[in-house]
Backbone as a chain_set.jsonl record, in Angstrom:
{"seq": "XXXXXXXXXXXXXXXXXXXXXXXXXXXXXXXXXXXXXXXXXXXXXXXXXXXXXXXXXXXXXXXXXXXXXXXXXXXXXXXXXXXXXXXXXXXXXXXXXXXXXXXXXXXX", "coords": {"N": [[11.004, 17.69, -4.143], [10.28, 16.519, -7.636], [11.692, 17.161, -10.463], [11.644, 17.079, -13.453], [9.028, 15.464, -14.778], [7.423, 12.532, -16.839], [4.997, 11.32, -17.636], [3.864, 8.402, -19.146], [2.446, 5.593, -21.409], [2.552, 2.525, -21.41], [3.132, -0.77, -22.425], [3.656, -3.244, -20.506], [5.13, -3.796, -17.809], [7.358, -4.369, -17.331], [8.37, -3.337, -20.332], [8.239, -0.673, -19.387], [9.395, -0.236, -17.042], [12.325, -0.709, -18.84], [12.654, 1.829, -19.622], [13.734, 3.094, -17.554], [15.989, 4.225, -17.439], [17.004, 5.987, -19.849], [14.557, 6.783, -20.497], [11.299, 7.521, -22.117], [11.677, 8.441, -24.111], [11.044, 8.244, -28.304], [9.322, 6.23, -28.472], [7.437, 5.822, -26.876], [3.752, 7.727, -26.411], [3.811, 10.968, -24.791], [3.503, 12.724, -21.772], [4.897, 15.771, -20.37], [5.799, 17.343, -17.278], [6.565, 19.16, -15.05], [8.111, 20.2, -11.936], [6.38, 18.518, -9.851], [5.019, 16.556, -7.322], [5.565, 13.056, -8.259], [4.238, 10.499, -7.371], [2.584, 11.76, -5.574], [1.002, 13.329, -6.806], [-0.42, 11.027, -8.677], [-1.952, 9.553, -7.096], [-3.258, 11.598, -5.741], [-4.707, 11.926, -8.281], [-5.622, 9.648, -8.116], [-8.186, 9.51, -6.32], [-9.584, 11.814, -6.95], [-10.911, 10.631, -9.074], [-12.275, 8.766, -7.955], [-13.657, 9.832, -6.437], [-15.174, 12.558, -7.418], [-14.33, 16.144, -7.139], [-13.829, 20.023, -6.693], [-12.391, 20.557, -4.929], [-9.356, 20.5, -3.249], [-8.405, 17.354, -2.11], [-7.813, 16.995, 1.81], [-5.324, 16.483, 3.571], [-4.677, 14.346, 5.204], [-6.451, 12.419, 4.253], [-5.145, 12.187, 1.638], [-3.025, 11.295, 2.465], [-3.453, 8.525, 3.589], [-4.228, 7.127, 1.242], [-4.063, 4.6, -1.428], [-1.26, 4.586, -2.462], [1.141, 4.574, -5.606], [2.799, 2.15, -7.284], [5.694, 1.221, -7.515], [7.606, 0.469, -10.463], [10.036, 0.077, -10.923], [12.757, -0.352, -8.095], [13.498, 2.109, -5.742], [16.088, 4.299, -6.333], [19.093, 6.036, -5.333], [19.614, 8.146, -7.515], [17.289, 9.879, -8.372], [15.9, 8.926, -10.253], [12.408, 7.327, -10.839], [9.948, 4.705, -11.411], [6.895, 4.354, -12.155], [3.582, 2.437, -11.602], [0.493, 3.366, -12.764], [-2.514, 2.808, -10.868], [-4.982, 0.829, -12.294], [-7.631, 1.139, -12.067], [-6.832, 3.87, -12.17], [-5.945, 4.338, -14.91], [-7.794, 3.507, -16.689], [-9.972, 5.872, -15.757], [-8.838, 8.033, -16.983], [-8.598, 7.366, -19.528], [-11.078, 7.668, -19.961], [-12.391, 10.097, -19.622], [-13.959, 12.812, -19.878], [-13.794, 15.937, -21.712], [-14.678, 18.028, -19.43], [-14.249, 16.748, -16.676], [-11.423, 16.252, -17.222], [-10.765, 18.848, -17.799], [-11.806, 20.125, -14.81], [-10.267, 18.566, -13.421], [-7.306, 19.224, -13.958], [-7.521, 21.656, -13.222], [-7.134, 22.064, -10.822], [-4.896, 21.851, -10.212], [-3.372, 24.532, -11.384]], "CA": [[10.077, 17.811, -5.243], [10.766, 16.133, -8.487], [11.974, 18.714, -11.199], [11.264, 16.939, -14.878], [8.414, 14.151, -14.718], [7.695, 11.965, -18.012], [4.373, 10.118, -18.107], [3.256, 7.697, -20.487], [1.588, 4.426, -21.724], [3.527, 1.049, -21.49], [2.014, -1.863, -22.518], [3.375, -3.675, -19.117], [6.112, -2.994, -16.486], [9.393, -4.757, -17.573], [8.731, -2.39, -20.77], [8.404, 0.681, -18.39], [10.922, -0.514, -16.322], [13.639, -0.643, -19.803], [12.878, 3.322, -19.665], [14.203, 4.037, -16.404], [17.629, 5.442, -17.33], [16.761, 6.674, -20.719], [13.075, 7.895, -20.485], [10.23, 6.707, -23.224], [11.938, 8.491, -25.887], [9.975, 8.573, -29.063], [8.318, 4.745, -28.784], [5.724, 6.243, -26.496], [3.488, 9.217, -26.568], [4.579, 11.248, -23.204], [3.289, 13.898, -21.312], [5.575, 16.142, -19.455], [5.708, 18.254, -16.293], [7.399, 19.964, -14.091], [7.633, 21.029, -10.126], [5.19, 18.061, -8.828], [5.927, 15.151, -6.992], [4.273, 12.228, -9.252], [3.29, 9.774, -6.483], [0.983, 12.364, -4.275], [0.083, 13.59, -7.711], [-1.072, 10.016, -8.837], [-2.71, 9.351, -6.178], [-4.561, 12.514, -5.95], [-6.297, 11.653, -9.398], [-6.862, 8.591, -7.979], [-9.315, 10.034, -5.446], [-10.651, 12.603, -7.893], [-11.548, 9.849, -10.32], [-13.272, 8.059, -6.99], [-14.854, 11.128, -5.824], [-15.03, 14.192, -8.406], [-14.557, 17.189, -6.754], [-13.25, 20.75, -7.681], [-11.601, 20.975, -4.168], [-8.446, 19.734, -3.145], [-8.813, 16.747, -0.491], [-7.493, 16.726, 2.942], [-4.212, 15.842, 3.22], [-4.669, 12.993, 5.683], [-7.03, 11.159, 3.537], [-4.25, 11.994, 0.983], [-1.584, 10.151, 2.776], [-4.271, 7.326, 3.654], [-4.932, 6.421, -0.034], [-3.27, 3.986, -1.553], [-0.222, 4.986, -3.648], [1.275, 4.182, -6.913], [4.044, 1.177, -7.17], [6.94, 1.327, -8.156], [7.857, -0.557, -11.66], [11.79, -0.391, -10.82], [13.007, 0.271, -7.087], [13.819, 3.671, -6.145], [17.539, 4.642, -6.138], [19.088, 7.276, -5.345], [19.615, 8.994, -8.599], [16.319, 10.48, -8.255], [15.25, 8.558, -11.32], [11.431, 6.34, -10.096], [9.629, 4.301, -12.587], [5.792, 4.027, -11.341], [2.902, 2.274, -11.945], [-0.542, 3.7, -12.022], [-3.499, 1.853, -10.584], [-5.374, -0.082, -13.594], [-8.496, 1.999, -12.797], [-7.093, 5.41, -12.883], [-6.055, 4.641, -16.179], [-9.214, 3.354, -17.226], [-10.564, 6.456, -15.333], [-7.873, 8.823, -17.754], [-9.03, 7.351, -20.651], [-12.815, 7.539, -20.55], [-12.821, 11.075, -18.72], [-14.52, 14.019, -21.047], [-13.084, 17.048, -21.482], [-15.014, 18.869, -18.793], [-13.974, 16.129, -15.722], [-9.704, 16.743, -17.694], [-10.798, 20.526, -17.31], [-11.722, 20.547, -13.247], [-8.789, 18.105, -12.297], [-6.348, 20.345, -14.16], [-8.127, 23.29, -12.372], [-6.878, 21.987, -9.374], [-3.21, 22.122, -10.261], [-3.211, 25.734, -11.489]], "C": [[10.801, 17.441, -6.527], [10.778, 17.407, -9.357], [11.685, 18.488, -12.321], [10.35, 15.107, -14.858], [8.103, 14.06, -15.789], [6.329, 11.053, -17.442], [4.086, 9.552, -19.183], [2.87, 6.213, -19.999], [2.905, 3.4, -22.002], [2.73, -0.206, -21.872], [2.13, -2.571, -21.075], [4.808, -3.137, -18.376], [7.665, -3.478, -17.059], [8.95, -3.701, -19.077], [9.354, -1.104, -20.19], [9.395, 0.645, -17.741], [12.514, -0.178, -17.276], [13.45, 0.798, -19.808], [13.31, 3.855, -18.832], [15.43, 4.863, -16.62], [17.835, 6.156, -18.744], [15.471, 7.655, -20.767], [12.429, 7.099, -21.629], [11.19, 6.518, -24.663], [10.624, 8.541, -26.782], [8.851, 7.042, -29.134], [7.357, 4.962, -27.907], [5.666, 7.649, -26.838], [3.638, 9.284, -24.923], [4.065, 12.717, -23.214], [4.328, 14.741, -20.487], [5.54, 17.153, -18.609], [7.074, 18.211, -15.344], [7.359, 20.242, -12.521], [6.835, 19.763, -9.508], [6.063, 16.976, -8.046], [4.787, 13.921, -7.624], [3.943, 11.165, -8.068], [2.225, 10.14, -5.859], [0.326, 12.373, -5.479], [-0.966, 12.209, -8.298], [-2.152, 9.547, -8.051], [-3.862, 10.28, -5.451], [-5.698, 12.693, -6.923], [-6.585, 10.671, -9.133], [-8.29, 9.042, -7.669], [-9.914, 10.864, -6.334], [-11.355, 11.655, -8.636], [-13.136, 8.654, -9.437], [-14.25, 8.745, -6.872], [-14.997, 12.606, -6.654], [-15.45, 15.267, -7.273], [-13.56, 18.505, -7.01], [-12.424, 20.958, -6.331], [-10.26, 19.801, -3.764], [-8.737, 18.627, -1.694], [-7.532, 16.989, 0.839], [-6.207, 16.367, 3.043], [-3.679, 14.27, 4.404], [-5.198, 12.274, 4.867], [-6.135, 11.279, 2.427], [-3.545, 10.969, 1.373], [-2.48, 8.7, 3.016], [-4.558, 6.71, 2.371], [-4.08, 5.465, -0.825], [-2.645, 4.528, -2.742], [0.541, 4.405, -4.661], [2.412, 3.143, -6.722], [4.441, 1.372, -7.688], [7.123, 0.443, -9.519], [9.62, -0.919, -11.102], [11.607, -0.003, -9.08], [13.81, 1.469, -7.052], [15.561, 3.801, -5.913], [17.861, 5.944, -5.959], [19.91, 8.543, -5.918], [18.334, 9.986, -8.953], [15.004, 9.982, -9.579], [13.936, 7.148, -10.224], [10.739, 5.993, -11.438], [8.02, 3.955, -11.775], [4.724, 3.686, -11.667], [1.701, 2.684, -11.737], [-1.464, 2.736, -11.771], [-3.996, 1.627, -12.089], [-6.543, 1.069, -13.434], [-8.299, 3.605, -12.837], [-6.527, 5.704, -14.448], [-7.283, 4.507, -17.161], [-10.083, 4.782, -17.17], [-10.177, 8.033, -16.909], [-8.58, 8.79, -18.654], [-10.47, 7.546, -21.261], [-12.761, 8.779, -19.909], [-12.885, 12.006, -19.923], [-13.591, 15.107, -20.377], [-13.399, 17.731, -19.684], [-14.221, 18.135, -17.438], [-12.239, 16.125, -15.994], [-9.807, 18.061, -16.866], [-10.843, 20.704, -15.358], [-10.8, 19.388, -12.637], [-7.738, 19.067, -12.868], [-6.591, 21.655, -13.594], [-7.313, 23.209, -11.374], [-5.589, 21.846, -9.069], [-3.084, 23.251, -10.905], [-3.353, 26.98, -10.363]], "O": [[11.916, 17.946, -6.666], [10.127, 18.428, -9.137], [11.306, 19.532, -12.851], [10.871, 13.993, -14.905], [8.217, 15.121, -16.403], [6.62, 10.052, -16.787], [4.044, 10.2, -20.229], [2.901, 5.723, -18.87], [3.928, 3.585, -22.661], [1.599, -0.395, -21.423], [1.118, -2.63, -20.376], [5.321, -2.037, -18.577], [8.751, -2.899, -17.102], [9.567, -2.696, -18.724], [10.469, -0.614, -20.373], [10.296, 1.478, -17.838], [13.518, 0.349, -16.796], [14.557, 1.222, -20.14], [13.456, 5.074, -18.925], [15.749, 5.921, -16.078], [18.808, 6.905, -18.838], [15.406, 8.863, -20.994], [12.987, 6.089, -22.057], [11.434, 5.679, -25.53], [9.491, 8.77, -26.359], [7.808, 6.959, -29.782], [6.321, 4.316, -28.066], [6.503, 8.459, -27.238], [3.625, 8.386, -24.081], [4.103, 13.576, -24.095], [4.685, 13.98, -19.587], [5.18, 18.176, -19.191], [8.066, 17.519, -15.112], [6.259, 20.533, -12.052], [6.556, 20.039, -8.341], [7.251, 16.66, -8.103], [3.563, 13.904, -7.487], [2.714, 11.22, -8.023], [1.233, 9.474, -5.564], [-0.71, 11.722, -5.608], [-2.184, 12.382, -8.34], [-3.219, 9.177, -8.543], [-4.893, 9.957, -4.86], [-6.83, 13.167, -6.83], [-7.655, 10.258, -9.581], [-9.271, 9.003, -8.412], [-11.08, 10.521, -6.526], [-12.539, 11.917, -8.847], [-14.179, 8.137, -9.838], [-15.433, 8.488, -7.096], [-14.829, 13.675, -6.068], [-16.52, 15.302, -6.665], [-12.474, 18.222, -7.516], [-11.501, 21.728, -6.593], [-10.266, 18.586, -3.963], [-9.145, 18.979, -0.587], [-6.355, 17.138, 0.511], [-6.029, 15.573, 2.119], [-2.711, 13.511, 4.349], [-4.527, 11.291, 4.55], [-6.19, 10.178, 1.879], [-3.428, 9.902, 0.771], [-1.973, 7.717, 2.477], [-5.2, 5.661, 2.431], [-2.933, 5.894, -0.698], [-3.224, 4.863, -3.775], [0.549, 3.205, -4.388], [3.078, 3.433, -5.728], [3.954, 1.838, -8.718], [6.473, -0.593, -9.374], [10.154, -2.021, -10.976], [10.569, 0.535, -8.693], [14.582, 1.859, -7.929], [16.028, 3.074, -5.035], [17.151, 6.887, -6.309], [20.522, 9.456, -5.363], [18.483, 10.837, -9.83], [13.859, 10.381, -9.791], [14.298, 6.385, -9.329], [10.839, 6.72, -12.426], [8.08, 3.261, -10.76], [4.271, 4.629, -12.315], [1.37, 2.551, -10.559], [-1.332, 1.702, -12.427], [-3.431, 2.217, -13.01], [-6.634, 1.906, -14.332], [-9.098, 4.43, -13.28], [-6.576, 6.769, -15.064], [-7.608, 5.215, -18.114], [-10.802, 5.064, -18.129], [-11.001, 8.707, -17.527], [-9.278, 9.762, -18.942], [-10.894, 7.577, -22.417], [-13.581, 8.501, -19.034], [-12.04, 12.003, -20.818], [-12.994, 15.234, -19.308], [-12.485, 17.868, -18.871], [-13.421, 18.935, -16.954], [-11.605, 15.99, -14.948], [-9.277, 18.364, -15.796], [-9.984, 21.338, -14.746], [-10.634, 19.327, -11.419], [-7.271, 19.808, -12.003], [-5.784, 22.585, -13.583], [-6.733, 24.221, -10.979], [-5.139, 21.733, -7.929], [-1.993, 22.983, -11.408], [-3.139, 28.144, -10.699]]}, "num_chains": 1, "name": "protein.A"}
């Protein structure tokens, strides 16, 4: 399980990629967490953003869904640089509070 994850906004991937061994720093805005592992997690708002629901899915159709790419390859410093799909950012950015509120439900 990853122990200090760092998302944010890149304009494209060789940016994202120049953050792998520093982090954003202050030239993006950055969310941060703790405890998850960010690929299932990515890939679990995919599917929420497909299918809204307040329950957690399945964990086969988890592993069946397609998962996030890599921007850099993984090494094993534990540092991963990852891209999200195009529409769960689209999905991110147009989602109202209330559809924020019951995916964050579902990680508490």
């Amino acid at each position: 399980m990853a122990h200090d994850i760092v998302f944010f906004l890149a304009p494209d991937d060789e940016t994202a990629a120049a953050t792998r061994l520093r982090g954003p720093g202050r030239a993006f805005a950055s969310v941060s967490c703790r405890f998850i592992e960010p690929d299932s997690a990515i890939a679990e708002w995919d599917m929420y953003f497909e299918k809204p629901s307040a329950d957690i899915p399945p964990l086969e159709q988890l592993l069946g869904w397609s998962w996030p790419e890599w921007v850099t390859p993984p090494l094993n410093d534990g540092v991963e640089v990852f891209a999200l799909p195009q529409r769960l950012t689209r999905a991110l950015a147009d989602a109202g509070p209330t559809g924020l509120e019951e995916l964050a439900g579902r990680w508490t």
